[in-house]
C-alpha positions as CSV (number, residue, x, y, z in Angstrom):
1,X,0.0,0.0,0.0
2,X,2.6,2.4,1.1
3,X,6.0,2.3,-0.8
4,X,8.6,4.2,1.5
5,X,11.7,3.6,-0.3
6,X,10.6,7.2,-1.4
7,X,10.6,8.7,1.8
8,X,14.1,10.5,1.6
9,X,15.7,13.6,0.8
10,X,12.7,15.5,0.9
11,X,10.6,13.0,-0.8
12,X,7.4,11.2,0.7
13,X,6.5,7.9,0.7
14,X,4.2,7.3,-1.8
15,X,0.7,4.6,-1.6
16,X,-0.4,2.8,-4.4
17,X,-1.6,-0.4,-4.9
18,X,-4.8,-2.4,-5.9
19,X,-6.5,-1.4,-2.0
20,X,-5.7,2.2,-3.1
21,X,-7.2,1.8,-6.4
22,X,-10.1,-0.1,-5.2
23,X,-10.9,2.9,-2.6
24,X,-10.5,5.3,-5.6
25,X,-12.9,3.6,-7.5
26,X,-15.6,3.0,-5.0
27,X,-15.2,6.5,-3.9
28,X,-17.0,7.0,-7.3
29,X,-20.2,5.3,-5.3
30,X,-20.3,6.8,-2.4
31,X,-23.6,9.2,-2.1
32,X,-22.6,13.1,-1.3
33,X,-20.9,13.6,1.9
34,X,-20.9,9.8,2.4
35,X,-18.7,6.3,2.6
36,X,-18.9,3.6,0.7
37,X,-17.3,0.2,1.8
38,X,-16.1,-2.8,0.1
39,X,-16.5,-6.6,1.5
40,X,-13.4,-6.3,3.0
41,X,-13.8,-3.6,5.1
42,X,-17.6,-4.4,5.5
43,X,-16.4,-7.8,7.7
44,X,-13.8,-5.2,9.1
45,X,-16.4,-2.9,10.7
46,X,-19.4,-5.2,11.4
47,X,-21.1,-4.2,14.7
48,X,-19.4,-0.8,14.7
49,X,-20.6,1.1,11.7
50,X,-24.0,1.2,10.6
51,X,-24.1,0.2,6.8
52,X,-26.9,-0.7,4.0
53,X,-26.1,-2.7,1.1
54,X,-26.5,-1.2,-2.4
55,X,-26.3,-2.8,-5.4
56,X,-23.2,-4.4,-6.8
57,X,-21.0,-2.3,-9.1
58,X,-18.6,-3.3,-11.7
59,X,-14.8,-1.7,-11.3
60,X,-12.3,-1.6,-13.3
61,X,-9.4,-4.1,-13.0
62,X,-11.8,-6.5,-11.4
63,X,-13.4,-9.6,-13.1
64,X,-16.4,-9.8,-11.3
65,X,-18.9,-7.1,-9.6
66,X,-17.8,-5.6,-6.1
67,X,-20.4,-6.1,-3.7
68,X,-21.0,-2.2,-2.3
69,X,-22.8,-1.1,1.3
70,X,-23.0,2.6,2.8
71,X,-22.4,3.4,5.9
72,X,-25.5,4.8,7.7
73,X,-23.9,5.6,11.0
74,X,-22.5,4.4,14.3
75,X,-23.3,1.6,16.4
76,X,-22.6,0.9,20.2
77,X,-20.1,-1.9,20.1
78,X,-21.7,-5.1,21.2
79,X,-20.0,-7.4,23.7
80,X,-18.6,-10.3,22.9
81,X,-21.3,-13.5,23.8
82,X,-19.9,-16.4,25.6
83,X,-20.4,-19.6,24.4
84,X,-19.9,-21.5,27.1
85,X,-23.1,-24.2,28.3
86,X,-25.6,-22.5,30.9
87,X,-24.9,-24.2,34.3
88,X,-26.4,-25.5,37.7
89,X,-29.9,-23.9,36.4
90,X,-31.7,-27.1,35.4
91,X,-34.6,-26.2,37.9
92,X,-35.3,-22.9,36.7
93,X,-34.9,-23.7,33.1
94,X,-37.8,-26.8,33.5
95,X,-40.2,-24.1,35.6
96,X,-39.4,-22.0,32.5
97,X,-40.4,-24.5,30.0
98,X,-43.1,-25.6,31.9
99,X,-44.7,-22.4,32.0
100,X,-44.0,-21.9,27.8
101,X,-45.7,-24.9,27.3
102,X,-48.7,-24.3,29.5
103,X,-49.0,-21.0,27.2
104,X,-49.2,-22.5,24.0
105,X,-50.3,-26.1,24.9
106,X,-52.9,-26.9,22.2
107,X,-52.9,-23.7,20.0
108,X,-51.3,-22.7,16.8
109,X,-45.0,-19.5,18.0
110,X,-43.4,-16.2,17.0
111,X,-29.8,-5.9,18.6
112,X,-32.4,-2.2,18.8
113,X,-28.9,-2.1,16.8
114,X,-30.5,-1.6,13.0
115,X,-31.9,1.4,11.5
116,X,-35.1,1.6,11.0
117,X,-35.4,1.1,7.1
118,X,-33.5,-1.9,7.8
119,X,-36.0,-2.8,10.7
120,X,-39.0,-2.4,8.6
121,X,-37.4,-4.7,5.9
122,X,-37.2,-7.7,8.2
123,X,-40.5,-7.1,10.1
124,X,-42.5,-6.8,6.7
125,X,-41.0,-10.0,5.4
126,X,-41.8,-11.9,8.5
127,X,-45.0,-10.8,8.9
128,X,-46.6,-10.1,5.5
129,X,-47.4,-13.4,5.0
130,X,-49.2,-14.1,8.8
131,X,-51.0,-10.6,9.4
132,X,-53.6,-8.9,7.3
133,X,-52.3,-6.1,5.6
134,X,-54.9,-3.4,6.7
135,X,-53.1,-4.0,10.0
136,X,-49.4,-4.4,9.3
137,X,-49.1,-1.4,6.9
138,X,-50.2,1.3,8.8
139,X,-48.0,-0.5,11.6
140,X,-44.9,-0.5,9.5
141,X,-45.2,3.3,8.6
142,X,-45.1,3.8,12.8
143,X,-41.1,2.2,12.8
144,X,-39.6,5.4,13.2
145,X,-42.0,6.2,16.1
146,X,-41.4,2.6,18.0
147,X,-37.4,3.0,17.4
148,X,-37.8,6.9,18.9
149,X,-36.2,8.4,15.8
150,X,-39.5,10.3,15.9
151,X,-42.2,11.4,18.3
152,X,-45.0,9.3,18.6
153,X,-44.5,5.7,20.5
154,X,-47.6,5.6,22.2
155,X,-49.2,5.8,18.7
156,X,-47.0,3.1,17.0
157,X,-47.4,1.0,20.3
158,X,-50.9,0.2,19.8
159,X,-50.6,-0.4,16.1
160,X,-48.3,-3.4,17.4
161,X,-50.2,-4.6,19.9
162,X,-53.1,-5.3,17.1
163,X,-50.3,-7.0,14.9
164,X,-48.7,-9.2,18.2
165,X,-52.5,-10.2,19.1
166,X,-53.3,-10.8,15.2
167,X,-50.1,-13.1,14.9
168,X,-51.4,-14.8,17.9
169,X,-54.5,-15.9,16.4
170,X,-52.5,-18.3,14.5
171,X,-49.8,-19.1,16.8
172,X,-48.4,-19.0,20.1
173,X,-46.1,-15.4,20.4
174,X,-43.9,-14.8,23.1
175,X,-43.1,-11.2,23.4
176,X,-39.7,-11.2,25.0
177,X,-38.5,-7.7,27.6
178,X,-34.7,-7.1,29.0
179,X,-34.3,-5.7,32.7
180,X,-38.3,-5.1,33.0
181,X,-37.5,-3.2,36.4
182,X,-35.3,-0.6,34.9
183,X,-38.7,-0.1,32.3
184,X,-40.4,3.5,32.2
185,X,-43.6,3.0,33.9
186,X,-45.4,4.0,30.7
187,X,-44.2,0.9,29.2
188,X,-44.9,-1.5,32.1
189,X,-48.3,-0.1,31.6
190,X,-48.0,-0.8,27.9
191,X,-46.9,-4.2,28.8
192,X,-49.8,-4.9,31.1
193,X,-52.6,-4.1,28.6
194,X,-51.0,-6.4,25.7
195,X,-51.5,-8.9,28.5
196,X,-55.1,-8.3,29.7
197,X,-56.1,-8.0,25.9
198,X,-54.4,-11.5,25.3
199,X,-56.3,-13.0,28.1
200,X,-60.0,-11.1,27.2
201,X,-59.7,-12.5,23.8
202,X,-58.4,-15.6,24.9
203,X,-55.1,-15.8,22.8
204,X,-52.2,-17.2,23.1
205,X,-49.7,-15.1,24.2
206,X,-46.9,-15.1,26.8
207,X,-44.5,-12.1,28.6
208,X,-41.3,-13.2,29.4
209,X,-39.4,-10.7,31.2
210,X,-36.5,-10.5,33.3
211,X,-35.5,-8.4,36.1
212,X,-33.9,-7.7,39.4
213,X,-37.4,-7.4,41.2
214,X,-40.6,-8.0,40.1
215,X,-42.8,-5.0,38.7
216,X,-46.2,-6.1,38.7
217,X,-47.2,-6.8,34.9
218,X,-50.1,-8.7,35.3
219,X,-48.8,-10.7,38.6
220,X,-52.1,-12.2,38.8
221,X,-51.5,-14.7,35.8
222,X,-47.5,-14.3,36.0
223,X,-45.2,-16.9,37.8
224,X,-41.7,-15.5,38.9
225,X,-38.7,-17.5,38.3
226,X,-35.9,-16.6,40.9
227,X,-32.3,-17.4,39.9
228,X,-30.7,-17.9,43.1
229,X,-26.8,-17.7,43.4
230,X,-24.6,-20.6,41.8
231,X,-23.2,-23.4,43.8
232,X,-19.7,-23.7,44.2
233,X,-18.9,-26.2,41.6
234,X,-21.2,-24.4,39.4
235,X,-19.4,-21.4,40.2
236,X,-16.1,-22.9,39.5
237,X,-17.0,-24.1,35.9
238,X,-18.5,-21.2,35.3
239,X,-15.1,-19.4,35.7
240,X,-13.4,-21.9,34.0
241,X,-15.5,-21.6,30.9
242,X,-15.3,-17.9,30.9
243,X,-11.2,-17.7,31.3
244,X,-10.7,-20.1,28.7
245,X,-10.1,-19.3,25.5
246,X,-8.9,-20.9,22.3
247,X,-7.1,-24.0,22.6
248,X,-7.8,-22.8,27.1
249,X,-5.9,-20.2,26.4
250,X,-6.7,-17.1,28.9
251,X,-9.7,-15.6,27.2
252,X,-12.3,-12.6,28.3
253,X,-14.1,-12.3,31.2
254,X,-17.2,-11.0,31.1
255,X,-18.1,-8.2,33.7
């Protein structure tokens, strides 16, 4: 890339190359102001830029079309997910399945890291073929308002709470909720009437949420799971798993 035999006497060192030339060429597709990356540095960046994929474009000195994305933005990095097995919680994961299947015994089953056009994509193509359209399209137009790129979430909330209990009329949905007890109240509330419509309409439909403390979203029907603390040997393994990394070589350690 960078050639500094040339970096003497005055001179500088001089880049060239076919990454240089490639960057030159795709600089030809970038939009105005923008970035265009190639599959290289597409891997490179994953989970750190933002980016959309365009259509391929043909370069020269390249036999075959360059697939092309633009970068759309930044993105909180995400941390690494261990991969180690999920110990000493064989209780708790049976009273967990055993609630699940009490939910959708004998009925019909269902990172926010993307930007919204990219949201929209991959709800309408999962759901166009399950939910009637004169509910789903107006629900689709409300992204922006769900993601809070724009005002208005208490409007594109209830849009979605038709298209959860719609889907549900098919199939069992779970509806899924990270660190419930650090939720606004507004959304607790929100949470609790997707539940008591569920339940008037009879429909299969199940909250799992987790939490430090319980929050009260419809308690009446809920059952709490408490994860006590790890046994010893649990522990240990746990640690073991964690510190290991290729090959047990020292690895991360998650905090």
């Amino acid at each position: 890339m960078v050639d500094l035999a040339t970096d003497h006497d005055g001179g500088h060192g001089v880049a060239s190359g076919a990454v240089v030339t490639l960057a030159a060429r795709l600089q030809e597709h970038a939009p105005p102001g923008g970035v265009a990356l190639c599959p290289a540095t597409h891997r490179a960046v994953a989970g750190l830029i933002a980016q959309r994929p365009v259509p391929a474009v043909t370069v020269a000195g390249k036999t075959l079309p360059v697939d092309v994305w633009h970068a759309t933005g930044t993105e909180r990095p995400r941390p690494p997910r261990h991969g180690g097995a999920l110990l000493g919680r064989r209780r708790e994961l049976a009273v967990a399945r055993e609630h699940l299947a009490e939910a959708t015994r004998g009925r019909g089953e269902a990172h926010v890291t993307d930007d919204p056009e990219t949201v929209r994509g991959r709800l309408a193509a999962a759901l166009t073929p399950l939910v009637p359209a004169e509910l789903l399209t107006p629900a689709l137009d409300t992204v922006d308002d769900l993601l809070g790129v724009t005002p208005g979430q208490a409007r594109a909330v209830t849009y979605w709470w038709e298209v959860l209990l719609s889907l549900a009329r098919r199939q069992p949905v779970v509806v899924a909720v990270d660190d419930l007890d650090r939720a606004a109240p507004a959304l607790r509330r929100q949470l609790a009437t997707l539940v008591d419509l569920a339940d008037e309409r009879d429909l299969p439909l199940l909250l799992v949420a987790t939490g430090d403390r319980e929050r009260g979203v419809a308690a009446r029907r809920g059952a709490g799971v408490r994860l006590s603390p790890l046994d010893t040997i649990s522990s240990g393994r746990s640690c073991a798993d964690c510190c290991a990394g290729p090959a047990n070589r020292p690895g991360w350690l998650p905090g």
